[in-house]
C-alpha positions in Angstrom: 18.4 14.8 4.9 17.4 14.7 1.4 19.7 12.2 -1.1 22.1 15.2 -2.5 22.6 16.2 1.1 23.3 12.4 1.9 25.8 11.9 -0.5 27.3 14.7 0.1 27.4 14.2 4.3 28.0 10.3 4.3 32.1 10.9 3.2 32.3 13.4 5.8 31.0 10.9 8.6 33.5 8.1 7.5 36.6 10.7 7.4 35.5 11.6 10.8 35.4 7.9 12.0 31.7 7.5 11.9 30.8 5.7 8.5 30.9 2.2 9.9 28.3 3.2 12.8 24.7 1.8 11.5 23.1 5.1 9.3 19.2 5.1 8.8 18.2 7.3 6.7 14.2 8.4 5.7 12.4 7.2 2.0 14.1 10.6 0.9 17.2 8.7 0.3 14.6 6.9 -2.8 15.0 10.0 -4.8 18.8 9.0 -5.7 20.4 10.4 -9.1 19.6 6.6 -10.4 23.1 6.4 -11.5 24.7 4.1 -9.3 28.2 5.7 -9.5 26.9 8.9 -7.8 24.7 7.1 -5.5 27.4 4.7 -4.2 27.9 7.3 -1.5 24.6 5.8 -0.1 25.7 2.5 0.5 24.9 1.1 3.9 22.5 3.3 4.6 19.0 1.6 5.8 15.7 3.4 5.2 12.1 2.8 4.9 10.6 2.2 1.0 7.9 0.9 -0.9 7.8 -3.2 -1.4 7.2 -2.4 -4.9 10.8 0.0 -5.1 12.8 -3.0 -4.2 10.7 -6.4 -4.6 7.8 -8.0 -7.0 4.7 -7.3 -5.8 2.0 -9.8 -7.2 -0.5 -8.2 -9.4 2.3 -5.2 -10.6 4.7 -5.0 -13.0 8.2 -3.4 -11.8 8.3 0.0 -10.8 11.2 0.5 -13.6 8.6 -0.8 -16.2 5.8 0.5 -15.1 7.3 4.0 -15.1 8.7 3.7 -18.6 4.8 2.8 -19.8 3.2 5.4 -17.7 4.6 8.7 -17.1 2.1 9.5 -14.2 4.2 6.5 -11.9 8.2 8.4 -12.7 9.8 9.4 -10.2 8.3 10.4 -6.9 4.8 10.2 -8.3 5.2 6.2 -8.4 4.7 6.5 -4.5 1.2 7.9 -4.9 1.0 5.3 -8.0 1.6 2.2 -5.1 -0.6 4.0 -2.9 -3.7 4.0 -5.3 -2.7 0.1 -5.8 -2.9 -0.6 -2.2 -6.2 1.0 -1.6 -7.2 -0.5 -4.6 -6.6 -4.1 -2.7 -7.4 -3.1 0.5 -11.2 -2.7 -1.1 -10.8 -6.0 -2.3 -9.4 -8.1 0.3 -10.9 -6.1 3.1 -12.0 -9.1 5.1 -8.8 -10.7 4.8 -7.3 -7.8 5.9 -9.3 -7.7 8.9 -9.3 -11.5 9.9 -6.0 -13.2 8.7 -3.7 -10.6 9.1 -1.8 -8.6 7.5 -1.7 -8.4 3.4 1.3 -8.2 1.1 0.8 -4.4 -0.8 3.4 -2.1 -2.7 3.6 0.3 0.1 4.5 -2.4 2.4 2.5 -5.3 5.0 -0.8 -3.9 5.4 -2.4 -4.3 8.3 -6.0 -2.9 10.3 -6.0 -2.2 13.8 -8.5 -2.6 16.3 -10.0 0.9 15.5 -10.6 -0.5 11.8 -7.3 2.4 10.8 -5.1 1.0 7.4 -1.3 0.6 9.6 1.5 -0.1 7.3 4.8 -2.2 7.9 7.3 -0.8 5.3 10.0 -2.8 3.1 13.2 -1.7 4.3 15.9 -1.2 2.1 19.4 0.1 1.6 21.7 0.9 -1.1 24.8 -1.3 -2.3 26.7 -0.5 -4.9 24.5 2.8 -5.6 21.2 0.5 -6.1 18.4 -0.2 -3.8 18.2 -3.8 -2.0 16.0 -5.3 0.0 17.2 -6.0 3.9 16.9 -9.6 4.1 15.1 -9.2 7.4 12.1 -6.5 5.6 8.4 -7.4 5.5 
């Protein structure tokens, strides 16, 4: 379900008994209000996100900052912007890529396969307190 629908189903699970049993959720929980007193209702939940959502990645500002200086990166849009930056270093550390591993991006750990195909390890993340964490245990 999409974040309004979450926050609007995870109550209902914990009056039924449910709301202690481990909720995963998909990146659709990343379009929260942004106000963490509505998105409370989220907390606990685990879900897949962008490295650059919840941690520095090197090379980027925040994504708070860099969507305040670039309109094109608000919102859901700064998912395509993290995208663009990981193809953007995949070009550049290509052999890297392909020879040590995987490679710290804004999307997540990049990876290649043995087909030469781009595999990616996202950040996990869930909300506490109504704001997006970092699981200690993420990539």
């Amino acid at each position: 379900v999409k974040a309004p629908q979450a926050r609007a189903l995870a109550p209902q699970l914990a009056l039924a008994g449910v709301g202690g049993a481990t909720r995963v959720g998909t990146s659709q929980l990343t379009l929260g209000t942004g106000k963490p007193e509505e998105d409370m209702a989220l907390d606990g939940i685990v879900y897949p996100n962008e490295a650059w959502n919840v941690r520095g990645v090197a090379g980027l500002p925040s994504a708070s900052t860099t969507a305040q200086i670039l309109p094109t990166a608000r919102g859901a849009a700064g998912r395509l912007f993290a995208f663009g930056f990981d193809a953007w270093k995949i070009s550049a550390y290509l052999d890297k890529v392909a020879n040590e591993g995987g490679l710290a991006g804004a999307t997540g750990t990049l990876f290649l396969d043995s087909n030469g195909n781009v595999l990616r390890v996202p950040a996990w993340s869930t909300f506490s307190g109504g704001r997006p964490m970092p699981v200690a245990s993420s990539n």
